[in-house]
DOLO-685549 format. One record per residue (C-alpha): residue in one letter; residue number from 1; x, y, z. Coordinates in steps of 0.001 Angstrom, whole numbers. Example, Ala and Ser with C-alpha at 12.3 -4.5 7.8 and 13.67 -1.06 7.14 Angstrom:
<rs>
{"A", 1, {12300, -4500, 7800}} {"S", 2, {13670, -1060, 7140}} 
</rs>
This chain:
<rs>
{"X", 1, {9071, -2859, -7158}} {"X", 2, {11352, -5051, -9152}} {"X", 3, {12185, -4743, -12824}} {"X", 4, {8589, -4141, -13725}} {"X", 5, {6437, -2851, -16566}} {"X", 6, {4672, 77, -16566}} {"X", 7, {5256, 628, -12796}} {"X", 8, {2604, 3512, -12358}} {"X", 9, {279, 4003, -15164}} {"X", 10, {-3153, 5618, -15882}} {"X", 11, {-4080, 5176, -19197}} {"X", 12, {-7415, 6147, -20429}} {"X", 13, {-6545, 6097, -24253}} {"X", 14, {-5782, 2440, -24191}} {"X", 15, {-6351, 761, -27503}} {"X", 16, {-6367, -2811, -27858}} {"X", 17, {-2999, -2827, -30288}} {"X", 18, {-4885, -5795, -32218}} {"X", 19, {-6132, -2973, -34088}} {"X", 20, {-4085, -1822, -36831}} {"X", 21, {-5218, 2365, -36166}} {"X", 22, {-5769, 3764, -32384}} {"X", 23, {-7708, 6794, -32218}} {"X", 24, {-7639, 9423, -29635}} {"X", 25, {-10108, 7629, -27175}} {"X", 26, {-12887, 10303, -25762}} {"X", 27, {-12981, 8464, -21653}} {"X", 28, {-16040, 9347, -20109}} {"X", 29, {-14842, 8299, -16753}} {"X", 30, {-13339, 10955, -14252}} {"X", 31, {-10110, 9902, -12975}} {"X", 32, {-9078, 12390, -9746}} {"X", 33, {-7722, 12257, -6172}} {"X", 34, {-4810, 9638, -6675}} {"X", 35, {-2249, 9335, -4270}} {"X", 36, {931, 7371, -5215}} {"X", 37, {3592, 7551, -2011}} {"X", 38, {6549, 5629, -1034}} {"X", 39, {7207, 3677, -4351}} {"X", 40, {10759, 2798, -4782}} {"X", 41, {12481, 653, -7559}} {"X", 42, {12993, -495, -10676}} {"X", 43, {11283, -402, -14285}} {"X", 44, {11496, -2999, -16848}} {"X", 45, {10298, -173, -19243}} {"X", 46, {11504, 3416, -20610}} {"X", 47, {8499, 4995, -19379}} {"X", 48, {8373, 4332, -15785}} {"X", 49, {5663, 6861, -14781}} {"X", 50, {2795, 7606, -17776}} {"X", 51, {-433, 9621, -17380}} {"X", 52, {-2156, 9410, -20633}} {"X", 53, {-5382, 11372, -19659}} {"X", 54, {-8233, 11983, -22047}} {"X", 55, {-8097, 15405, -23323}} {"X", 56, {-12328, 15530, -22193}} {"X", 57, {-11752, 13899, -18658}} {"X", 58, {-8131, 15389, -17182}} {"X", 59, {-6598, 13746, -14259}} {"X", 60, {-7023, 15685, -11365}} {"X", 61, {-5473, 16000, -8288}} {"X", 62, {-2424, 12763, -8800}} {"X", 63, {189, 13537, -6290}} {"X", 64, {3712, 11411, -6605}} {"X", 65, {5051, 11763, -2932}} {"X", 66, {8426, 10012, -2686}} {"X", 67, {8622, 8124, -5675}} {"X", 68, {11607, 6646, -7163}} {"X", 69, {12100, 5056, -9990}} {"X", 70, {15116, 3877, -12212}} {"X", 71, {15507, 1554, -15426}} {"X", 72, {16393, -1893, -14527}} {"X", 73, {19203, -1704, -16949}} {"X", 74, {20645, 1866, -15538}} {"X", 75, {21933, 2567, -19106}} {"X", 76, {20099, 5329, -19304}} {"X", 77, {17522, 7344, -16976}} {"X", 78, {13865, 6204, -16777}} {"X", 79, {11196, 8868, -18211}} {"X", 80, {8108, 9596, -17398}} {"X", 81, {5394, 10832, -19407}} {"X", 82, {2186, 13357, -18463}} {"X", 83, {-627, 14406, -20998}} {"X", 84, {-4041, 16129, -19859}} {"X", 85, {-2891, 15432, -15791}} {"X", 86, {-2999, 18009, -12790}} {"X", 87, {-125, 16671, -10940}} {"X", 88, {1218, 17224, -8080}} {"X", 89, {4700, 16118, -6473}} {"X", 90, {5476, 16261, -2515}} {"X", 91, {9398, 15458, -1678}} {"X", 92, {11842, 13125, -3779}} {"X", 93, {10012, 12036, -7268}} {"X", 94, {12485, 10494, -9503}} {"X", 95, {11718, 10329, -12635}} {"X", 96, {9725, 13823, -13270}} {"X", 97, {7000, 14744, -15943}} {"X", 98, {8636, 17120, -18830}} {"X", 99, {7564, 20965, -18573}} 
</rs>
């Protein structure tokens, strides 16, 4: 990957940002068994990795196996954030969800 948004993503509280309020979106679709491996490069955004899993419907079972990812601009590191996600990560995963 190249300088590109939202590299790895898995959003199920999307809201359309037309609106003016977003809610906490209640997904009624199971997301589980998601295997991201051997993704190297760069991110055009902050957040290179996000899981934003509905608090009714966790992620389960996402494994990050060699991933690495950096900010296109290398100013400062990429981040990656996790919310309602059972993760798991096998070898080098750059960058890694906070504890």
């Amino acid at each position: 990957m190249h300088n590109v948004q939202n590299p790895i993503i898995i959003d199920q509280n999307y809201c359309d940002r037309r609106r003016m309020v977003c809610k906490q979106e209640e997904s009624t679709v199971q997301v589980s068994d998601v295997l991201y491996q051997n993704i190297k490069g760069t991110s055009a955004t902050q957040v290179a990795i996000m899981f934003d899993c509905s608090q009714s419907h966790e992620c389960e079972n996402i494994i990050l196996q060699d991933v690495e990812l950096q900010l296109s601009q290398h100013r400062v590191h990429a981040e990656a954030l996790c919310n309602n996600v059972d993760l798991t990560h096998i070898g080098r995963v750059t960058p890694l969800c906070p504890n």
